[in-house]
C-alpha positions in Angstrom: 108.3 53.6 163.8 106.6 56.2 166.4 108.3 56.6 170.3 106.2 57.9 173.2 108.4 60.0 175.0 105.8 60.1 178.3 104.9 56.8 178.6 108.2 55.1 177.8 106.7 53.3 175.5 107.7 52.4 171.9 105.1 51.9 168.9 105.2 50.8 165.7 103.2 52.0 163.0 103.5 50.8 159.4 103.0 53.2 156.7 100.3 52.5 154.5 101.2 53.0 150.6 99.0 56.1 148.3 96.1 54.9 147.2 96.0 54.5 143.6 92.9 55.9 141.2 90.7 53.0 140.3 91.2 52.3 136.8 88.4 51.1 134.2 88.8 47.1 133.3 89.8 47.6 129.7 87.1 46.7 127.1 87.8 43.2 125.5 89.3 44.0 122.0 87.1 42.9 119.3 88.9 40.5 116.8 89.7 41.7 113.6 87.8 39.8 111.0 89.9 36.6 109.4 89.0 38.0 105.5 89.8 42.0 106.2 93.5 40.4 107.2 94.4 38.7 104.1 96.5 40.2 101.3 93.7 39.6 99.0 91.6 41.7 100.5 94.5 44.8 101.2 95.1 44.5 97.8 91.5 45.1 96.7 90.9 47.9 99.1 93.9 49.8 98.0 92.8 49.1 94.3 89.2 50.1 95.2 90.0 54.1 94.1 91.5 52.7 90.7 88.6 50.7 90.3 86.3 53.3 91.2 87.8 56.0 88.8 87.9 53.1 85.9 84.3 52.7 86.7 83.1 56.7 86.7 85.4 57.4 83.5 85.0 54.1 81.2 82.2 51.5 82.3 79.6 54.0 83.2 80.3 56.2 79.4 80.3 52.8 78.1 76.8 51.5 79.3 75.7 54.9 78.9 76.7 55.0 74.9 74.4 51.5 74.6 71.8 53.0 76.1 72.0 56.3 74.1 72.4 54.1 70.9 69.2 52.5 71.5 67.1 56.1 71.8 65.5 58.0 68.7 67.3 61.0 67.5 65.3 63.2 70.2 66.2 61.1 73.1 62.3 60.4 73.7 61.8 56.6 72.7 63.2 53.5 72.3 64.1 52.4 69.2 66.3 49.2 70.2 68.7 48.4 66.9 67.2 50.6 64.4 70.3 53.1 64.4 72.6 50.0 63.9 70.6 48.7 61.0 70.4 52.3 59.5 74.3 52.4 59.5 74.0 49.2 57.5 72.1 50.4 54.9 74.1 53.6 54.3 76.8 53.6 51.7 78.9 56.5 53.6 79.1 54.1 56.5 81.1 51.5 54.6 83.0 53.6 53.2 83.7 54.6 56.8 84.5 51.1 57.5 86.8 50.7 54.6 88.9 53.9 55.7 89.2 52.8 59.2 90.4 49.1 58.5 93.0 50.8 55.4 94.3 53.3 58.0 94.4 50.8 61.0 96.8 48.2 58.9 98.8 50.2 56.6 100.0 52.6 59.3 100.4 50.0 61.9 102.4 47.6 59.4 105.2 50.4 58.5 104.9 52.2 61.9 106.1 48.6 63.2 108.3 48.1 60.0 110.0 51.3 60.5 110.0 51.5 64.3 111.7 47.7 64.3 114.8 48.7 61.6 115.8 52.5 63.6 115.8 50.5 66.8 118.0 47.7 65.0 120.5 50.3 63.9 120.2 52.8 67.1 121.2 49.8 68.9 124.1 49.0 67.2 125.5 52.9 67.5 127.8 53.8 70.5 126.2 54.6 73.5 126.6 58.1 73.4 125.3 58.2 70.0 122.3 56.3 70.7 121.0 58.4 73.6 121.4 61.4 70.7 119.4 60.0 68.8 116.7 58.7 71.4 116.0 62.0 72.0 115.8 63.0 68.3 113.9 60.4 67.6 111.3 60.6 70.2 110.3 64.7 68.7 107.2 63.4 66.7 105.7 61.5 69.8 106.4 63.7 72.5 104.5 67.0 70.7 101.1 67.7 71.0 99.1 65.6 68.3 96.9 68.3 67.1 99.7 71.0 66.7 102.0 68.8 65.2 99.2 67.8 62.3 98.4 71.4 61.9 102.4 71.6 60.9 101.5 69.0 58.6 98.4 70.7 57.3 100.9 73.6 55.7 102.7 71.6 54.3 100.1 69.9 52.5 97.7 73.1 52.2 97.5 73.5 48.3 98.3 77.1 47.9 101.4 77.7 50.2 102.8 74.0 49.9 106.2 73.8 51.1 105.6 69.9 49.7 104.6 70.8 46.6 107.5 73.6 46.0 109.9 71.1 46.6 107.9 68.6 43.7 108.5 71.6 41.5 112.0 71.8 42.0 112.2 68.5 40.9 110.8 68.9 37.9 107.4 66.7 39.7 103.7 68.1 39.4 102.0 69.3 42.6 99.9 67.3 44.0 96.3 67.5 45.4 97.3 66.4 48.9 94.0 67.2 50.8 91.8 67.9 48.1 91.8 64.6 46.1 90.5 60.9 48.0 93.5 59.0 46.8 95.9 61.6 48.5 93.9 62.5 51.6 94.3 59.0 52.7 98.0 58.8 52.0 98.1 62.3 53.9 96.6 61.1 57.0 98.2 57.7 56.9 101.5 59.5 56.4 101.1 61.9 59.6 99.7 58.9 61.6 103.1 57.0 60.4 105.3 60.0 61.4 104.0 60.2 64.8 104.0 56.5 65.9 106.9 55.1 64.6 108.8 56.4 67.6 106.8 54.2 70.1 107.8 51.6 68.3 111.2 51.7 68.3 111.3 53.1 72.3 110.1 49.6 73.1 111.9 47.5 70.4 114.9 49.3 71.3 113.8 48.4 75.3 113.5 44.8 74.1 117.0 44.3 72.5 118.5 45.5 75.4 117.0 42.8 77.2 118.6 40.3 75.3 122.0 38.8 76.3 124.3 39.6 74.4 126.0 36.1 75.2 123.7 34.7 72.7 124.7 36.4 69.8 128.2 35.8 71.0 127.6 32.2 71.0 125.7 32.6 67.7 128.7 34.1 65.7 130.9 31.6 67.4 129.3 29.0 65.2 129.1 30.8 62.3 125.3 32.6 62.4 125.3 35.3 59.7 123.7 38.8 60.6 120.3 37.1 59.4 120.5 34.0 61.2 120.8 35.7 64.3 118.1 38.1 63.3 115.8 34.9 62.4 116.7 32.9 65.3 117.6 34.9 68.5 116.2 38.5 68.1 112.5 37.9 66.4 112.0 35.0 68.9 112.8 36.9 72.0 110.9 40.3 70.6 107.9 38.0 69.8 105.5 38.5 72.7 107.0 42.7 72.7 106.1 43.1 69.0 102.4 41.3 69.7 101.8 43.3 72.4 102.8 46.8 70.6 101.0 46.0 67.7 97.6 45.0 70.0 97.6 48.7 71.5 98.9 50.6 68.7 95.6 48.9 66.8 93.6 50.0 69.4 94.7 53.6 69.3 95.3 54.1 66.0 92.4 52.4 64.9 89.9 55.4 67.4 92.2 57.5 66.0 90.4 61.4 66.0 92.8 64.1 65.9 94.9 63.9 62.5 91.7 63.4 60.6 90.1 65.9 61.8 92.8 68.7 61.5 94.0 67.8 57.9 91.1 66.8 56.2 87.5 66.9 58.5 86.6 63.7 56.7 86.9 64.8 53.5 87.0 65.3 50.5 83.3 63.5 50.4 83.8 61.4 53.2 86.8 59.5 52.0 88.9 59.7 54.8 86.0 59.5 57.8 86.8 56.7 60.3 85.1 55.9 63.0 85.9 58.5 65.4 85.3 61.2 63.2 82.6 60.3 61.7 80.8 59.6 65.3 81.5 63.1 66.3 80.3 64.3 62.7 77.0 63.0 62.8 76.5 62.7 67.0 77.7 66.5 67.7 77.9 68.5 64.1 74.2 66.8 63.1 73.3 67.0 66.4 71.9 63.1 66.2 73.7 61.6 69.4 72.3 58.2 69.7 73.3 58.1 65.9 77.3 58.9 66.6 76.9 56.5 69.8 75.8 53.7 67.7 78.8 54.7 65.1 81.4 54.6 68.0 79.8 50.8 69.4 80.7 49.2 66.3 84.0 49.9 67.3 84.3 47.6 70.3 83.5 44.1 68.9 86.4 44.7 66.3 89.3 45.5 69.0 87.9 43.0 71.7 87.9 40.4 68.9 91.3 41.4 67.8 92.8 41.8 71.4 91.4 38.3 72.6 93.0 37.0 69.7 96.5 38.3 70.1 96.2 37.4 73.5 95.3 34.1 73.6 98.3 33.9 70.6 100.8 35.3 73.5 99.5 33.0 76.0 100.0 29.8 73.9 103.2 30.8 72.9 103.7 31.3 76.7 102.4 27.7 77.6 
């Protein structure tokens, strides 16, 4: 409110309020498409780099082995499944066979044998003791596979045997360890036993923990023996454990590479070659790659046979 002194008069003027800076209309906000909110589709796109690194470090060498298996030895034509039924024909590649399934199932039978009876006694030791014994335990898998075999490889080497000084002791002959068939393959199989067994018995020991111990409480109660309980509490509950153990130590010990190759390279004459080896033998050393690819395929129809199998055994067991 204004007042004219020299007129007398009084007038009123209203203030008018700051004028405010016009202000865009805001854009109408697109709607986020129905499938991009689901969790299925978070879940896929924060797989999608896992996926993506599974597909640049296993499907792609895998389709590209095929296709190399189906070229001549010079890579310039296509021969389709002539390097298969050349491996058919050869008597070395049977015998390749033969190793690989006699080292697959020996070592995996006492690697689980063994693995199964220290975890039954480690978990009946104090706690203390048993995380001693963990540890001690756990040496052969923890080391580096190739350096731990090349331990094994002076101990078996012919000349400087530390094996075959103790033999003497004894009042035993040496033995030929890595110069005679019959031995290599108990060599290798021995080392392969050595350094597994202790996976084995980290996830037996994992899977007696699991059990309640009220069951074997309730067990002695009525008068179950040691064996009884063994029979009918711990082998049941383990079941789907030891499957599963046994299904990927197959798998690995059946591509196994490194513990032939340091102790014996194959040999003597080929008698202790499996799969592995023997693909890098004739694909890189003989310098025939679509060869060693198409010794490495026959690999996969035996473990995807075998894994279906076990796993469709779980699954029923399951239903």
């Amino acid at each position: 409110m204004i007042q004219d002194e020299t007129q007398g008069e009084v007038s009123v003027v209203t203030a008018r309020p700051p004028r405010r800076p016009e202000v865009a209309p805001p854009l109408p906000r697109r709607a986020v498409p129905r499938w991009l909110r689901s969790r299925t589709a978070i879940a896929v796109a924060m797989c999608l780099p896992l996926l993506l690194l599974i597909g640049g470090l296993i499907a792609y060498p895998f389709f590209y082995s095929i296709y190399l298996s189906m070229l001549n030895k010079r890579e310039t034509a296509f021969v389709g499944l002539a390097n298969f039924r050349f491996l058919l024909r050869r008597d070395t590649f049977w015998l390749v066979v033969h190793n690989s399934f006699l080292f697959t199932l020996t070592a995996v039978f006492f690697k689980a044998s063994l693995g199964f009876i220290l975890a039954l006694i480690i978990h009946t030791l104090p706690e203390r003791g048993q995380r001693l014994w963990r540890g001690i335990a756990l040496i052969p898998w923890v080391m580096p596979l190739a350096l731990s075999t090349l331990g094994w490889w002076w101990i078996f080497e012919p000349t400087h045997s530390a094996l075959n000084w103790i033999l003497v002791q004894l009042g035993i002959s040496p033995k030929p360890w890595l110069s005679e068939p019959g031995w290599a393959r108990f060599a290798t199989i021995l080392v392969n036993i050595w350094y597994g067994t202790p996976f084995f018995l980290i996830m037996y020991l994992a899977g007696l923990k699991s059990i309640s111990q009220e069951l074997y409480e309730s067990s002695a109660i009525d008068g179950a023996n040691a064996w009884q309980r063994l029979r009918y509490i711990t082998l049941p509950m383990l079941k789907n454990l030891i499957a599963i153990t046994m299904l990927f130590s197959t798998i690995v010990t059946f591509a196994n590479f490194d513990i032939v190759r340091v102790l014996t390279r194959g040999g003597p004459r080929y008698s202790t070659h499996l799969f592995g080896t023997y693909a890098f033998n004739v694909g890189i050393e003989s310098g025939d790659v679509p060869l060693g690819a198409a010794v490495a395929l026959f690999m996969f129809p035996i473990l995807a046979i075998s894994a279906f199998l076990i796993l469709r055994g779980i699954q029923r067991s399951q239903a």
